[in-house]
C-alpha positions in Angstrom: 101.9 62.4 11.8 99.2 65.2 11.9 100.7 67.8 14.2 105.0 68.5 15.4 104.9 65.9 17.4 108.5 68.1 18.7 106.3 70.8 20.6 103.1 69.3 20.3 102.0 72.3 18.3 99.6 71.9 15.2 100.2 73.6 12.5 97.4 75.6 10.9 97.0 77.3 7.4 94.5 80.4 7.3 92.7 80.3 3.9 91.6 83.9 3.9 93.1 86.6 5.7 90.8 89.6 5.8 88.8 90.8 8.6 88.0 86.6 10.8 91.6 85.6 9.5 93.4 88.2 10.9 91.6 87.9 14.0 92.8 84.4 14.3 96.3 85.4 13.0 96.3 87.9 16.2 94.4 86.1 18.6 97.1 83.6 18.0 100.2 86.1 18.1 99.0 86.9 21.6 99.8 83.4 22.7 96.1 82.7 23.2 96.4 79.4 21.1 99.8 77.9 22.7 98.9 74.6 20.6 98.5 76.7 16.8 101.5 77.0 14.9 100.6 79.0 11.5 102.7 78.0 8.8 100.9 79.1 5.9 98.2 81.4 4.4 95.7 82.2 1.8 94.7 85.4 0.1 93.5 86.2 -3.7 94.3 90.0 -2.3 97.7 91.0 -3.4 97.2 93.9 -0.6 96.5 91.2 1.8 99.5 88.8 0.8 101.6 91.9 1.1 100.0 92.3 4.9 101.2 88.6 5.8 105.0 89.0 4.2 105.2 92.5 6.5 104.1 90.5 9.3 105.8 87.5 9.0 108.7 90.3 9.4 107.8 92.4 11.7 107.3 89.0 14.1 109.9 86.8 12.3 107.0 84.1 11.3 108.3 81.9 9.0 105.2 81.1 7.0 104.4 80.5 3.4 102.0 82.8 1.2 99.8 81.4 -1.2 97.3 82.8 -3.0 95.2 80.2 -3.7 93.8 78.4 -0.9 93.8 75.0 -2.6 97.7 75.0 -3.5 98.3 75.9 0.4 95.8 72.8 0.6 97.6 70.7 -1.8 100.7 71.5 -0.5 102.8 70.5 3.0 102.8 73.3 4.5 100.4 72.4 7.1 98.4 70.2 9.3 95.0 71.6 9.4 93.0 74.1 7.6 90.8 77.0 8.9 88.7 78.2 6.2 87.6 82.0 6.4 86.7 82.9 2.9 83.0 83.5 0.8 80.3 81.2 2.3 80.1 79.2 -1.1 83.6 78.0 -0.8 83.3 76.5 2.4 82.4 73.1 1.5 84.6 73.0 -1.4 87.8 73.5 0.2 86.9 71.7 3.1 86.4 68.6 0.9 90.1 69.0 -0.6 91.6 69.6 2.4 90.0 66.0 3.9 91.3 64.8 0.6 94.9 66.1 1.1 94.7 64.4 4.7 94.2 68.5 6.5 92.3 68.5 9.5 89.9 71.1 8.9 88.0 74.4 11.1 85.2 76.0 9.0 84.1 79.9 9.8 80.4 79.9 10.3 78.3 79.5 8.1 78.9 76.0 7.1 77.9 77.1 3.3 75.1 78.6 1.7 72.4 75.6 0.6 72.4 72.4 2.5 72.9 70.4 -0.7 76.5 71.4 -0.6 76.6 71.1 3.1 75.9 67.7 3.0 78.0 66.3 0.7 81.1 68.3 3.1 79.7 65.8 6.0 79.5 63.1 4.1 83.1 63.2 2.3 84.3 63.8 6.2 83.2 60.6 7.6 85.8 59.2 5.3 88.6 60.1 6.8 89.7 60.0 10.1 90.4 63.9 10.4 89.4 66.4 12.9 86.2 68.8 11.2 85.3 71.6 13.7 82.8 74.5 12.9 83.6 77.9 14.1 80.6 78.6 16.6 82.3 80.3 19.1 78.9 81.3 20.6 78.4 77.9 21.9 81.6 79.0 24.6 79.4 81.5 26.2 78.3 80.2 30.1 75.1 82.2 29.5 73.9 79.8 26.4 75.7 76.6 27.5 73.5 77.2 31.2 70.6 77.5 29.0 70.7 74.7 27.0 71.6 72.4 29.9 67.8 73.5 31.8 66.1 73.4 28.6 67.6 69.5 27.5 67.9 68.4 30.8 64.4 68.1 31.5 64.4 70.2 34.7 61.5 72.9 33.2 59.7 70.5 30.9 58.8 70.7 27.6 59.5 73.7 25.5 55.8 75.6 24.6 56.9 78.2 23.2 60.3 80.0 21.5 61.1 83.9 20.6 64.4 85.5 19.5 64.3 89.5 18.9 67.5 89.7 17.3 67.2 93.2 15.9 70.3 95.0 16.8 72.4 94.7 13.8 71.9 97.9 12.1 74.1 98.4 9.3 73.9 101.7 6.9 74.1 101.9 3.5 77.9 102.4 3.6 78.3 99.7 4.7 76.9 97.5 2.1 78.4 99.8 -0.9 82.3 98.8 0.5 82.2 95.8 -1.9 80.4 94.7 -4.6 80.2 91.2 -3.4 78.3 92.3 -0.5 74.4 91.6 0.0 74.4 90.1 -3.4 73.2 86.4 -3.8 75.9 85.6 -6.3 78.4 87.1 -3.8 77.6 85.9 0.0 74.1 83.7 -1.2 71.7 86.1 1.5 71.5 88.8 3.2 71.4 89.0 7.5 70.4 85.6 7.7 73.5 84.2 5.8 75.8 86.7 7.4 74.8 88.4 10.4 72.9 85.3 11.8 74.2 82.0 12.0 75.3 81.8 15.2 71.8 82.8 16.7 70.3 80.1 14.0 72.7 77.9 15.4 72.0 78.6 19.1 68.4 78.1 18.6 68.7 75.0 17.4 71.2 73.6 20.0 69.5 74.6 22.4 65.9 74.2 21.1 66.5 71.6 18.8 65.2 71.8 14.9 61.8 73.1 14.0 59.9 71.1 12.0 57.8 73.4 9.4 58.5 77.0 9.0 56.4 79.7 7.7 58.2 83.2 6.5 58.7 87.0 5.6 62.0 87.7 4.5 61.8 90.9 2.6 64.8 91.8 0.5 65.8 95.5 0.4 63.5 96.8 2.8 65.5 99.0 4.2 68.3 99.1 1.9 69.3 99.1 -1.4 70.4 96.0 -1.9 68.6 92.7 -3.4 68.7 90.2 -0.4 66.8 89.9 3.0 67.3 92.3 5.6 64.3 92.2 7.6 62.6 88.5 8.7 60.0 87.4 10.7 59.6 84.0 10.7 57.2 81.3 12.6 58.6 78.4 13.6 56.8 74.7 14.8 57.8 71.8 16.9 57.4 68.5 16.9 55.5 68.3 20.2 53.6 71.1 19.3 55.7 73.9 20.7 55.6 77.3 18.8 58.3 80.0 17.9 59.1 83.4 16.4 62.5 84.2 15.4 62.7 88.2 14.2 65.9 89.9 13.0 66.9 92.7 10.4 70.3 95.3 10.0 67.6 97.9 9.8 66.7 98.6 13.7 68.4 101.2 15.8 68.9 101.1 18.8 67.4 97.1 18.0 67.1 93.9 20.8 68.7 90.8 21.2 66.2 89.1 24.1 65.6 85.3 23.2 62.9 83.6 25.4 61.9 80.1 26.2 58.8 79.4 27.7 58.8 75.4 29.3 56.0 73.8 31.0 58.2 74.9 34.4 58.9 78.2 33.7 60.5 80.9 31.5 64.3 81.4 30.5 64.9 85.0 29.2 68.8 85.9 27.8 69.3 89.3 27.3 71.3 92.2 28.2 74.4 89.4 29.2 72.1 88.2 31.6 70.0 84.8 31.8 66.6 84.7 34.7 65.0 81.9 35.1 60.7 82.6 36.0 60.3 79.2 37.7 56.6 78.0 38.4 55.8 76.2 41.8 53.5 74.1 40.0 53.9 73.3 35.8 51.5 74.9 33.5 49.9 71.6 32.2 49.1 70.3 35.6 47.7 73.8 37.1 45.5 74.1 33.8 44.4 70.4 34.3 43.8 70.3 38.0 43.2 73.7 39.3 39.6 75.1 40.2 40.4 78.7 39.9 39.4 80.2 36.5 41.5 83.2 36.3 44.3 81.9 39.3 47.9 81.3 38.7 50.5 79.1 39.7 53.1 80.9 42.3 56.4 82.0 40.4 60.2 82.8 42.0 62.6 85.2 39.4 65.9 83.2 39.9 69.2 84.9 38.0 70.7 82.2 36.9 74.5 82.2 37.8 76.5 82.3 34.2 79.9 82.9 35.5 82.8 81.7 33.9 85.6 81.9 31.2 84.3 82.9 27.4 86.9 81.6 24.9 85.2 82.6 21.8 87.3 81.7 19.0 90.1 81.2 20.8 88.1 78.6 22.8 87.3 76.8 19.6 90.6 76.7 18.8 92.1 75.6 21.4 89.4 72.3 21.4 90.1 72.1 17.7 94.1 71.8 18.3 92.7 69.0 21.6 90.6 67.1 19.3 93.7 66.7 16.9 96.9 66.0 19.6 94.4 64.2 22.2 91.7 63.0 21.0 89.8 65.5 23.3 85.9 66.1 22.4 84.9 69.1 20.1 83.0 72.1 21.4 81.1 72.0 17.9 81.6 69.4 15.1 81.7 70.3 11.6 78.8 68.5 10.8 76.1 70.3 13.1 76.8 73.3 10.4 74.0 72.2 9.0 71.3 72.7 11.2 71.3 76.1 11.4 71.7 76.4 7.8 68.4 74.1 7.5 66.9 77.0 9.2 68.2 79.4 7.6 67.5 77.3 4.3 63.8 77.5 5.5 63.0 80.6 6.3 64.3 81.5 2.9 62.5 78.8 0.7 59.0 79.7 3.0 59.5 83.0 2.2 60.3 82.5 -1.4 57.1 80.4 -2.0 55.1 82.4 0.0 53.6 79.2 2.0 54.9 77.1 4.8 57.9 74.7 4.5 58.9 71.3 6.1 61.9 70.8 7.5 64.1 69.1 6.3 64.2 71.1 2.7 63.5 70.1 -0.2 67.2 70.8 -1.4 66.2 70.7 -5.1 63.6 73.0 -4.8 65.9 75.9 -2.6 68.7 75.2 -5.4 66.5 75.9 -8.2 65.1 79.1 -6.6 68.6 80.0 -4.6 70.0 79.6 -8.1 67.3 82.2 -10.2 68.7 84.6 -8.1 72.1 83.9 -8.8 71.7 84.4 -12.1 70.1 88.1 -12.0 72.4 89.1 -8.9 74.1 92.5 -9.4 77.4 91.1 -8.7 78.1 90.1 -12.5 82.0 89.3 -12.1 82.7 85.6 -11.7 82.9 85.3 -8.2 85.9 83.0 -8.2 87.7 86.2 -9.1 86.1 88.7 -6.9 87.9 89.5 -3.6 86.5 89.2 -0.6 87.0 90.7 2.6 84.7 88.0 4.8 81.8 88.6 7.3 82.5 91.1 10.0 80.2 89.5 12.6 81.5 87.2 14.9 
């Protein structure tokens, strides 16, 4: 039996309850998630244990408090997992929980090197468990419209790709709340690993993979801390196609404007709004056929209607709990966390080596150099007994 099959409810343990657990927690004590039951949680923070036994009494929950996440695993207190601790744990307890027969939601990002990644997606395909990834991006009407004019063939083929994702500033503050943070021992990156997997994730879903990658990510730019927090990196496709993907915490006010330029027009997101430049005729036919050397095909601005509901998390959730009483289809499997973190991988490794990289990694290669890091990081604590309050982005 893998949910109460007495109110058809699935009951969930939260492994991790700072700032993305006790969203979920709330989200889910607002009867937003009718099909969540949670019956147990997860902290190493006494503070934070403390916060779920108040709770539990202020709403009369009846939940058990662990504070290790794999005796909440071990034990029977639950159905199904979500995992929303450090980034390097991810894969590690998602593999015991497929091992102690838990369904199992991962907070984004799927882990921190691929290697690790990988061997999460392949333990999964041994069991017959639900495995869902936390991209509650992929809810949004604005990037679920996009994708389906760029894969449906409508514009053409992609020619070019640009993402300005520059408005995460974050002060210095904000870095010194916890040792663990911006450290590679701690969180493995910097505003790639933490501020941008989703828009990593996007890009690829709705662009698909690059396939070599050529990078600046320069660590402590604007900050004093040791990883990235300003990239730029160049990005190319299979058919040719071309990108730019820019982002850093160090921009005020900062953009977020992601372009895709088809061979039948131009998609621009920005400002919660998607346009559509359409062309009457495609760019490779007019450059082919036309006689005019400086002419240009006619072009119509459409706004592209994006209307609709915008789950989020919730949204994820609520497919998650679907998947596991119905059979219903995931909005985003566990195993496409890697892709974005191939990127991400990337653009790191380029960057490291100071020359272009293919994709897929070289998995050794980013280990060895992910690990010389590691071992000069200022977080010197073992990080299996550091506590961690996990990303704030969502």
């Amino acid at each position: 039996m893998t949910a109460n099959s007495e109110n058809q409810k699935v009951r969930v343990g939260i492994i991790g309850i700072g700032n993305m657990g006790t969203g979920h927690i709330g989200n889910w004590l607002k009867g937003l998630m009718p099909e969540v039951d949670v019956t147990a949680v997860a902290d190493r923070d006494a503070k934070r244990r403390e916060w779920a036994e108040v709770t539990a009494a202020e709403h009369k929950i009846n939940w058990e408090i662990f504070t290790e996440g794999s005796d909440l695993i071990a034990s029977d207190s639950c159905d199904a997992i979500l995992i929303a601790v450090p980034h390097y744990q991810h894969p590690e307890l998602a593999i015991a929980g497929f091992a102690n027969n838990k369904h199992v939601m991962v907070e984004k990002p799927a882990g921190v090197y691929t290697r690790q990644v990988r061997e999460m997606n392949e333990t999964a395909k041994n069991y017959d468990l639900v495995f869902g990834m936390m991209f509650n991006q992929r809810t949004n009407p604005l990037y679920i419209r996009m994708r389906e004019l760029v894969t449906s063939g409508e514009l053409g083929e992609i020619r070019r790709v640009n993402w300005i994702i520059t408005d995460w500033y974050r002060s210095q503050a904000y870095y010194d709340s916890g040792s663990w943070r911006a450290t590679w021992a701690g969180e493995g990156g910097g505003v790639l690993i933490n501020q941008c997997p989703h828009q990593l994730d996007l890009l690829q879903w709705i662009c698909g993979l690059p396939v070599r990658v050529s990078a600046h990510a320069h660590e402590g730019k604007w900050h004093d801390i040791e990883v990235e927090d300003d990239v730029t990196a160049y990005l190319e496709f299979a058919n040719g196609a071309t990108g730019v993907f820019v982002t850093t915490t160090g921009d005020i006010p900062g953009t977020n404007r992601f372009e895709v330029t088809l061979d039948g027009g131009r998609l621009i997101a920005e400002n919660g709004e998607l346009t559509l430049d359409r062309l009457e005729v495609g760019i490779s036919q007019w450059t082919r056929e036309t006689t005019q050397g400086f002419g240009r095909p006619g072009v119509t601005r459409e706004v592209i209607d994006t209307s609709g509901v915008n789950p989020q998390h919730v949204g994820i959730m609520n497919s998650f709990t679907g998947a596991i009483l119905r059979g219903e289809k995931l909005l985003a499997g566990g195993e496409e966390g890697i892709n974005g973190l191939m990127l991400s991988n990337a653009i790191h490794l380029s960057s490291w080596l100071g020359r272009p990289v293919d994709l897929p990694v070289d998995e050794d290669v980013f280990l060895e150099e992910l690990n010389k890091r590691r071992a000069t990081s200022r977080l010197k604590e073992n990080v299996e007994s550091v506590t961690f309050d996990t990303s704030d982005t969502y």
